[in-house]
C-alpha positions as CSV (number, residue, x, y, z in Angstrom):
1,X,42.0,151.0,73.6
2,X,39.4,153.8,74.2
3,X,39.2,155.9,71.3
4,X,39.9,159.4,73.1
5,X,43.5,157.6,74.0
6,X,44.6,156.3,70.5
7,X,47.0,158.9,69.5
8,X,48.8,159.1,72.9
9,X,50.7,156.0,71.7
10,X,54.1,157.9,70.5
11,X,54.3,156.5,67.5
12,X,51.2,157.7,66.2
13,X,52.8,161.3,66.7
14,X,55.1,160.7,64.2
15,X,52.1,159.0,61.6
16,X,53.0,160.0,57.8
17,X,49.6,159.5,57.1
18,X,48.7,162.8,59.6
19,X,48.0,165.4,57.0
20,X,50.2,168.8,57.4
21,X,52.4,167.9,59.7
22,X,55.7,169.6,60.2
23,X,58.6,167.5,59.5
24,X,60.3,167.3,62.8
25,X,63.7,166.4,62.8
26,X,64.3,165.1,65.9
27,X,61.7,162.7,66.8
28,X,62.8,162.2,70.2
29,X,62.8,165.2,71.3
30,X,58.9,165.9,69.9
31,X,58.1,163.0,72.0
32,X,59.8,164.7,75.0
33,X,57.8,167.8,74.2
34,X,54.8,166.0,74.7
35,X,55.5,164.6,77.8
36,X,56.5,167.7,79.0
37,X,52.8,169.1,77.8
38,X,51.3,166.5,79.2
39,X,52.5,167.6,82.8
40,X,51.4,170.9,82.3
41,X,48.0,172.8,83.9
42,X,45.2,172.6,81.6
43,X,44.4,176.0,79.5
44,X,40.7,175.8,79.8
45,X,38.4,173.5,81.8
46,X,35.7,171.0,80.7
47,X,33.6,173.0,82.2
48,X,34.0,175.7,80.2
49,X,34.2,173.9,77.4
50,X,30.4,172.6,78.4
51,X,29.3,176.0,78.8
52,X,30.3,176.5,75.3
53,X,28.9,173.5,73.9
54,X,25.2,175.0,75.3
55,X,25.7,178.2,74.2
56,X,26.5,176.3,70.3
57,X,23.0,174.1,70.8
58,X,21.3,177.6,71.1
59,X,23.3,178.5,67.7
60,X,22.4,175.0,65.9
61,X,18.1,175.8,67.2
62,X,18.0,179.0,65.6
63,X,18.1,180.9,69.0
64,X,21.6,182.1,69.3
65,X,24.3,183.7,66.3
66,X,27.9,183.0,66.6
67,X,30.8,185.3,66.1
68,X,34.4,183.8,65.9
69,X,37.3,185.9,65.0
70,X,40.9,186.9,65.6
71,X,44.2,186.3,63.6
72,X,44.9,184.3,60.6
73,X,48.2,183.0,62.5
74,X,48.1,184.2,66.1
75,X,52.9,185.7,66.5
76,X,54.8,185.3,70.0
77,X,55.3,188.4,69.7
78,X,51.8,189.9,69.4
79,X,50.5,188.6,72.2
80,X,50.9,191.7,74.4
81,X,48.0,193.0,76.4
82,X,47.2,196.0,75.0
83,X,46.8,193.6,71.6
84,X,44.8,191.0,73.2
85,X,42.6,193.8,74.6
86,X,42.2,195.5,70.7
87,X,40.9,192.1,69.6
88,X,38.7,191.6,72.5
89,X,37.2,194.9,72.1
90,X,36.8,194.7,68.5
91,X,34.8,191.5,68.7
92,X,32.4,192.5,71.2
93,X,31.7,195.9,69.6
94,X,30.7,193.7,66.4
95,X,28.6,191.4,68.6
96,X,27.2,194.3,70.3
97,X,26.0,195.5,66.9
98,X,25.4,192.0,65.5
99,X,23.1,191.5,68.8
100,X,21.1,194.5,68.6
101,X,20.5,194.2,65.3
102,X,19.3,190.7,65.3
103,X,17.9,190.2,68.2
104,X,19.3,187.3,69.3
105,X,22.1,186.7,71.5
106,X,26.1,186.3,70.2
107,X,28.0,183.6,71.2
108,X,31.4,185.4,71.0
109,X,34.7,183.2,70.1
110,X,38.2,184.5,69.7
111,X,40.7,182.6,67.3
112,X,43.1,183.6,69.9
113,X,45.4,181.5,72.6
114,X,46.0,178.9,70.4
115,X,46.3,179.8,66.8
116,X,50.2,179.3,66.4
117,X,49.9,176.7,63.7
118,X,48.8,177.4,59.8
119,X,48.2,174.4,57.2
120,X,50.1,175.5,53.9
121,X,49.0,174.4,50.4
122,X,53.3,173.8,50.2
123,X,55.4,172.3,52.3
124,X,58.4,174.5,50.7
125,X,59.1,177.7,49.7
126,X,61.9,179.0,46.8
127,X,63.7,182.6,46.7
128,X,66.3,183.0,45.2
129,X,66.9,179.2,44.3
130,X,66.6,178.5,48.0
131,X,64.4,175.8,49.4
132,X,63.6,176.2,52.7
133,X,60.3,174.5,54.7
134,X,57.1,176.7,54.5
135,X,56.6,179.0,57.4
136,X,53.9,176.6,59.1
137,X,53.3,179.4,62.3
138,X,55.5,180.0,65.1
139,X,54.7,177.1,67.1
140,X,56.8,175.1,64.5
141,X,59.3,177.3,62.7
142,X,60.3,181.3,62.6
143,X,59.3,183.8,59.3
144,X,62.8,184.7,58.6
145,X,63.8,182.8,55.6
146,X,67.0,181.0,56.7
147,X,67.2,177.4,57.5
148,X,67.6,177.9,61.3
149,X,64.6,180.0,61.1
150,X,62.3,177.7,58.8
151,X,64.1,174.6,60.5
152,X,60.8,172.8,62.7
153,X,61.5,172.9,66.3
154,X,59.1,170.9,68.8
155,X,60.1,173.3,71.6
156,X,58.6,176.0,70.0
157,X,55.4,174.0,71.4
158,X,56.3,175.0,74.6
159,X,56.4,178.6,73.9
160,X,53.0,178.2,72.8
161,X,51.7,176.5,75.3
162,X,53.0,179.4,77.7
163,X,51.8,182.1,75.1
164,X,48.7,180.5,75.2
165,X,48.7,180.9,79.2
166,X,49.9,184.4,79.5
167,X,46.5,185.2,77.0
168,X,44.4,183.7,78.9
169,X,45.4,185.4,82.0
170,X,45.0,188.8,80.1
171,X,41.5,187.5,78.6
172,X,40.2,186.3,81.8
173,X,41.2,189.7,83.4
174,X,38.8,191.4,80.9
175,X,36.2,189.4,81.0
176,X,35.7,190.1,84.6
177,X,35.6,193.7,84.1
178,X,32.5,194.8,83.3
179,X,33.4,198.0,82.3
180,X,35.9,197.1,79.0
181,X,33.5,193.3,78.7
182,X,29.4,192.2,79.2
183,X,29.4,189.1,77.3
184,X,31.4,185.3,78.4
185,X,34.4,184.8,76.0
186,X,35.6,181.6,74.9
187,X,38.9,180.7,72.3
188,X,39.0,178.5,69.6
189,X,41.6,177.3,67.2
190,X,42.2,174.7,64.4
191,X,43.4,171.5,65.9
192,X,46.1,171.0,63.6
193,X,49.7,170.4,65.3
194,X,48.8,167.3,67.2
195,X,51.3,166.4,69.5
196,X,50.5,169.7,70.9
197,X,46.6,168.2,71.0
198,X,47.8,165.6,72.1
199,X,49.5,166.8,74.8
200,X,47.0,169.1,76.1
201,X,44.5,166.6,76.5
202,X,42.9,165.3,79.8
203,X,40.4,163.0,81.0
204,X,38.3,165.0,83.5
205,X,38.1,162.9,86.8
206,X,34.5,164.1,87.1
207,X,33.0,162.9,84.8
208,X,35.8,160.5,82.8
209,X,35.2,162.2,79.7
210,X,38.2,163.5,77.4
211,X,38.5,166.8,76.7
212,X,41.1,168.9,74.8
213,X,41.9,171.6,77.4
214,X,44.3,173.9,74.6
215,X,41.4,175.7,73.2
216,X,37.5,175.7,74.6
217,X,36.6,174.7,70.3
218,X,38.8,173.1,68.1
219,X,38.1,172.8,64.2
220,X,39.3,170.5,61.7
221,X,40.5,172.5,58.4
222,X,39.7,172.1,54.8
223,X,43.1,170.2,54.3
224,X,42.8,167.8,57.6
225,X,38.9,166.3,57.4
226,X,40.0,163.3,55.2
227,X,37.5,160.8,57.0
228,X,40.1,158.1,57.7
229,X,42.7,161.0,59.2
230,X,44.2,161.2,62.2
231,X,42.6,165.2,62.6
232,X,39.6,163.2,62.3
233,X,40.1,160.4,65.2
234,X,41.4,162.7,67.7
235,X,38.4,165.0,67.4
236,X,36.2,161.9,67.6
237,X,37.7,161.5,70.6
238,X,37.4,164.3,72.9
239,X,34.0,166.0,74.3
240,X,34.8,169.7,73.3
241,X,32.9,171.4,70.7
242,X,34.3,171.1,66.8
243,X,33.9,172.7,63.6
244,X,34.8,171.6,60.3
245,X,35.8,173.7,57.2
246,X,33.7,173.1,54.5
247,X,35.2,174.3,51.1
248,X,33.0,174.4,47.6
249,X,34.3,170.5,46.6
250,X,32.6,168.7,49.9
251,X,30.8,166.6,49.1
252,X,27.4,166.0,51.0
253,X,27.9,162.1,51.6
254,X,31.6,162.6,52.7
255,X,30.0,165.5,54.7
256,X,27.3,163.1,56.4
257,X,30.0,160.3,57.0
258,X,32.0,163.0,59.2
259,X,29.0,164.0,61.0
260,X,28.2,160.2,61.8
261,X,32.4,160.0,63.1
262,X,32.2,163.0,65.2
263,X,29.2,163.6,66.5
264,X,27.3,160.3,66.7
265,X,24.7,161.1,69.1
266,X,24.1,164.1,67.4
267,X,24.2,166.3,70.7
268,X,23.1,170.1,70.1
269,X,26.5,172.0,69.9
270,X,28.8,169.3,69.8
271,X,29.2,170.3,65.7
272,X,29.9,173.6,64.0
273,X,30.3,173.3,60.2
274,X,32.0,176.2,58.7
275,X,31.6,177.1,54.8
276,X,34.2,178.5,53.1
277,X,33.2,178.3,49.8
278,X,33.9,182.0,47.9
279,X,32.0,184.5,46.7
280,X,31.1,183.5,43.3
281,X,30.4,179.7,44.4
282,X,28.3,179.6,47.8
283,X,25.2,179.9,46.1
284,X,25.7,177.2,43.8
285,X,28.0,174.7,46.4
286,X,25.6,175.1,49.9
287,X,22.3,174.5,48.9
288,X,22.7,170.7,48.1
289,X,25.0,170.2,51.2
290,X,22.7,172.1,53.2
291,X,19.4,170.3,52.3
292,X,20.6,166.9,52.9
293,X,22.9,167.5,55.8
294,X,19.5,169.2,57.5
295,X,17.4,165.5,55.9
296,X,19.8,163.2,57.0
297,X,22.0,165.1,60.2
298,X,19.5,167.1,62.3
299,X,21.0,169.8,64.3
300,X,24.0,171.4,63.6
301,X,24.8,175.1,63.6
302,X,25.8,176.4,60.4
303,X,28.6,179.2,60.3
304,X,30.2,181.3,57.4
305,X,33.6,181.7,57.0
306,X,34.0,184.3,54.1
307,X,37.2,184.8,53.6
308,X,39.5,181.9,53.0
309,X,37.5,181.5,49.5
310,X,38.2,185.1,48.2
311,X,41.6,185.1,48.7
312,X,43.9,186.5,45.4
313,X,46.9,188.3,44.9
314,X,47.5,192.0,44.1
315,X,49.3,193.3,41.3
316,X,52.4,194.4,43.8
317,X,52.2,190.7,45.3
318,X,50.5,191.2,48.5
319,X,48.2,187.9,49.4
320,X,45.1,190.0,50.0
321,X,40.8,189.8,49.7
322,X,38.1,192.4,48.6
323,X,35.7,193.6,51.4
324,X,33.1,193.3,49.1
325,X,33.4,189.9,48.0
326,X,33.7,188.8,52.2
327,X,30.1,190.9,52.8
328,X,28.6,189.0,49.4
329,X,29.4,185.8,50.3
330,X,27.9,186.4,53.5
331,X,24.7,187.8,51.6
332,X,24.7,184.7,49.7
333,X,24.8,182.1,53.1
334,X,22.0,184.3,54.2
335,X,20.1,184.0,51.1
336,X,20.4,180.3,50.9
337,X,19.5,179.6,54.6
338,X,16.7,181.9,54.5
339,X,15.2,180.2,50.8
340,X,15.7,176.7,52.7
341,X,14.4,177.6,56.4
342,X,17.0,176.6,57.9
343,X,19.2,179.4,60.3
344,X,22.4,181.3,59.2
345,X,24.3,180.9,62.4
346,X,27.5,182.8,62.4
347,X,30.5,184.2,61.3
348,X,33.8,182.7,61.2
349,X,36.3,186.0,60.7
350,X,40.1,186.6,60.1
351,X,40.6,190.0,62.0
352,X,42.5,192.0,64.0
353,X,41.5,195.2,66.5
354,X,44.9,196.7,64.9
355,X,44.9,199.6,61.7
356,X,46.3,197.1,59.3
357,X,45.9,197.4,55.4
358,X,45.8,193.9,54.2
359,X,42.2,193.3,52.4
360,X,41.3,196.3,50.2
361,X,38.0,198.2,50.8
362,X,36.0,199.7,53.1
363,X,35.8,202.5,54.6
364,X,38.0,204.5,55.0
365,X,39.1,202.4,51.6
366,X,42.2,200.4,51.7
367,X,43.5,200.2,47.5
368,X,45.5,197.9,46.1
369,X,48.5,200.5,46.2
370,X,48.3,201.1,50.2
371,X,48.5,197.4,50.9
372,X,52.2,198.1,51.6
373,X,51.1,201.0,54.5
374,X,51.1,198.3,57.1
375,X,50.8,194.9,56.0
376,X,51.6,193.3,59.3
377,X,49.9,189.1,59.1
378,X,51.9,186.0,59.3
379,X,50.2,184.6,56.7
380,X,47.0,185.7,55.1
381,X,45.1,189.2,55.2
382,X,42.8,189.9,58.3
383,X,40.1,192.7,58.1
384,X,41.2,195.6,60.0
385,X,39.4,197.3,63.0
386,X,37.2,199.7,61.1
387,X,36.2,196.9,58.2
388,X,35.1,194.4,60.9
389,X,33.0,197.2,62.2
390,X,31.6,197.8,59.3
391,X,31.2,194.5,58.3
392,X,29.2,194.0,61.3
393,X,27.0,196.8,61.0
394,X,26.3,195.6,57.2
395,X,25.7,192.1,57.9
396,X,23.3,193.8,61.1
397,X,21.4,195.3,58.4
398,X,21.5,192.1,56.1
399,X,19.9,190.4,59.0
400,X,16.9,193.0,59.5
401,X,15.9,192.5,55.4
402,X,13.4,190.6,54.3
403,X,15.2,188.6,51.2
404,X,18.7,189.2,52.6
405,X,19.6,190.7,49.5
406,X,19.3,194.7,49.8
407,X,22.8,194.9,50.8
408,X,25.4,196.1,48.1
């Protein structure tokens, strides 16, 4: 069996062995799901998908940056247009910046049209002596905490699917106006619910390759890159471009061993590996993975994703992460590229166009006792409009220094 079709086999679906999973009750009716997915248009097109995977090969020489960003866990119900067009804006004013600053060319991403599933580090939660199922993001179950709410329900794929659709249509729309967008815009989103991956793939006739049409880059998280994992083979299976989370425990011979699995004709863009290591570890943890990925791999484009490692909660229980501690582990990935030669490709943000106050900092300065204002994210804290901006212009400034340490 060609590798691209192994997990169309319905059992496989349903594999205990497939890490963070939802338990679906009602197996036959996932499978129906994904029959019903697999009838449907595809979201993007391999084509667009390829144009991606370029514009990544310019990231991986040195000769492009990348900029991915949107929600944490993309809501039904936030997926009006005058939202999508906040987030749109928001990122292309921080590639804008990031651009003119670096003078290079920004490969913009959204984590948008797709993003409906979280991994969780618990597959329950308790209030009140209640056990319900984790809130896994609203292509699986609903935030209220009641057990028809938390209860997994495969036709909440569906809705996502059609989410996903009625986004692109609106992202599309700006995109072709000139006067709101300049740059191309693709989406991205972690490949985790797989019979929606599943479902959404397609072999394009021209070419008989297999792509996954549901986002134009998938990623692999943290939890999901065990080697022998069924996140693993279906990425190894399709042509689009992926990323991997990398947190501070990867090891660099598990890391090589994934590189030679996904991308073993190591072609420029196919692989994006995104560090997620923390503040107070990246400049300890990348150096060693970087120098013998770069030894042993070749070209890959390396991205920084700096806030999954700073994450903590404050003192009035809000899951939330210092501003500071996202721009200084970026100041460290720059430090470490720039002492080894190799390129600091990109960002990998959780952010929103929206006012929110969910990480504290900035300016104007969110404090640990306005967290409450308008604390709005599914599941963990995205920078708000005005910290991305000035994130950007920081990190513009980090990328005109000499060391890459004169920012504070």
């Amino acid at each position: 069996m060609n590798r691209s079709h192994a997990l169309l086999d319905p059992p496989a679906l349903l594999d205990p062995a497939a890490a963070q999973q939802p338990d679906w009750p009602d197996p036959c009716a996932l499978r129906d799901v994904v029959g019903e997915l697999a009838a449907q248009p595809q979201l993007v097109s391999p084509r667009e998908c390829d144009r991606l995977l370029a514009r990544l090969a310019s990231v991986a020489a040195g000769e492009a940056f990348l900029l991915q960003g949107g929600d944490c866990a993309e809501t039904f119900a936030g997926a009006t247009p005058e939202t999508i067009e906040r987030k749109v804006r928001i990122l292309h004013q921080m590639a804008e910046i990031l651009a003119a600053n670096m003078n290079l060319p920004v490969v913009t991403v959204g984590r948008i049209a797709g993003q409906y599933g979280k991994p969780r580090s618990s597959a329950t939660e308790t209030k009140d002596g209640t056990v319900l199922p984790s809130y896994r993001g609203d292509a699986v179950n609903g935030t209220d905490f009641t057990a028809e709410a938390r209860t997994p329900d495969p036709r909440r794929l569906l809705r996502a699917y059609r989410t996903a659709a009625d986004t692109l249509v609106r992202l599309r729309e700006l995109t072709g106006n000139v006067t709101l967008v300049r740059e191309e815009f693709f989406t991205s989103h972690e490949a985790l619910l797989l019979p929606y991956e599943v479902g959404l793939s397609r072999t394009d006739a021209l070419t008989d390759r297999r792509f996954g049409t549901s986002g134009h880059m998938l990623w692999i998280g943290e939890r999901t890159r065990k080697l022998d994992g069924a996140h693993v083979e279906f990425a190894a299976g399709i042509c689009n471009p992926i990323g991997v989370k990398l947190g501070p425990t990867a090891d660099p011979a598990d890391v090589l061993t994934l590189i030679d699995r996904l991308d073993p004709d190591r072609q420029p863009g196919r692989l994006t590996l995104i560090t997620r290591m923390g503040a107070g570890k990246i400049r300890d943890v990348l150096p060693p993975l970087v120098e013998k990925v770069t030894a042993s791999a070749g070209s890959v484009a390396w991205v920084c994703d700096p806030m999954h490692g700073n994450t903590f909660s404050s003192p009035n229980g809000y899951k939330t992460r210092r501003f500071d501690d996202v721009l200084d582990e970026i100041v460290g990935f720059f430090e470490v590229h720039r002492a080894l030669g190799t390129h600091p490709g990109g960002l990998h943000l959780e952010l929103t166009g929206e006012a929110v106050t969910e990480c504290v900092g900035g300016n104007p300065a969110v404090t640990m006792e306005s967290l409450s204002r308008c604390y709005e994210t599914a599941c963990d804290p995205r920078l708000n409009r005005d910290q991305a901006l000035e994130l950007a212009v920081a990190v513009g400034y980090l990328a005109r220094t000499a060391e890459g340490t004169a920012v504070s």
